[in-house]
N, C-alpha and C positions, 0 to 999 in steps of 0.2 A: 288316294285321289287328290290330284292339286288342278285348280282352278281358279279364274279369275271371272271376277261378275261387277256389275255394277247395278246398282239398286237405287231405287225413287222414295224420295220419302215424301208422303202424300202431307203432316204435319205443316214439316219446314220446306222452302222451295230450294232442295237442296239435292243433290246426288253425287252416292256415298261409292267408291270405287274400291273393292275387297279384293284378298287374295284367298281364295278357301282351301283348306287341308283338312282330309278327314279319312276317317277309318272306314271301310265302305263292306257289306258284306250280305252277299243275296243265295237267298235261298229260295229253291224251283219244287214246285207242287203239280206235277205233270200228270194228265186227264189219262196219260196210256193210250194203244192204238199204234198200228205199223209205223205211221210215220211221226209220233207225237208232234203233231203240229200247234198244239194249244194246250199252254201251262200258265197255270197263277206263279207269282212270285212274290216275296215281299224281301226290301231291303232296309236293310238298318245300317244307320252312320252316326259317327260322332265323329268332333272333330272343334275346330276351332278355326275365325276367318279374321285376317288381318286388314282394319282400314288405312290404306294407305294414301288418299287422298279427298276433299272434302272437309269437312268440320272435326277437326282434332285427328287422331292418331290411336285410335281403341283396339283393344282384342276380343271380339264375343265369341266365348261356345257355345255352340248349338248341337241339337241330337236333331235325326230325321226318322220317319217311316216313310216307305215309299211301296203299298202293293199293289199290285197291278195285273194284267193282265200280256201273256207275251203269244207271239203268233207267227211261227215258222212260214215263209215264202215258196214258193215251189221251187227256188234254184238253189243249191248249198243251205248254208247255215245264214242266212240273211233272216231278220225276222223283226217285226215290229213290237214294237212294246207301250201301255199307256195305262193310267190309274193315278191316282191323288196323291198331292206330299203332304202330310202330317208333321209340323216342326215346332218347335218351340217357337220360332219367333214368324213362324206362316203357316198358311196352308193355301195350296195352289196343286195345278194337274202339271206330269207331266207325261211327254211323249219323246218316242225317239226310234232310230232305225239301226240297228245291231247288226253284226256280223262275225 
C-alpha cells in the first residue's frame, strides 16, 4: 500500500503532509450462505510514513488493526465495508466502497 495523507495536529497549529507505505494483509471470516453477502474481516499493517512537508522532515512507524465488517451488493463483487482503526498513534472508524 502507498499513500499520501495529510494530518491536523490538534497541539501545534500546524499540518503535517505524509507519504505512507505499508505492508497491508486481510483476512475474511465469512457467515456462509448462497450468496455470502456478509463477512467480518480484520486487517493488519505495518509500515512506515514519510513527513515530507510541515515542521521538519521525520520518519514514524506505525502498526494498524482494522476489523470490520464487509457486505456484498446485489450487482458483482461491489460491496461495502466499515469497523474502527486500532493504531499506535490513533484510533478512528473507517469506511469504504470495494469492488
Amino acid at each position: 500500500m502507498v499513500s499520501q495523507s495529510k494530518t491536523y495536529y490538534d497541539a501545534v497549529p500546524a499540518v503535517g503532509y505524509h507519504i505512507n507505505t505499508a505492508i497491508y494483509m486481510r483476512r475474511y471470516f465469512h457467515l456462509g450462505g448462497e450468496y455470502d453477502v456478509i463477512a467480518f474481516y480484520s486487517d493488519a499493517a505495518i509500515g512506515a510514513k514519510w513527513k515530507y512537508k510541515g515542521y521538519g522532515r521525520d520518519i514514524f512507524y506505525f502498526a494498524a488493526w482494522e476489523p470490520g465488517i464487509r457486505m456484498k451488493l446485489i450487482y458483482g463483487n461491489i460491496h461495502i465495508f466499515v469497523g474502527p482503526t486500532l493504531a499506535l498513534d490513533c484510533i478512528g472508524f473507517h469506511a469504504g466502497l470495494g469492488f
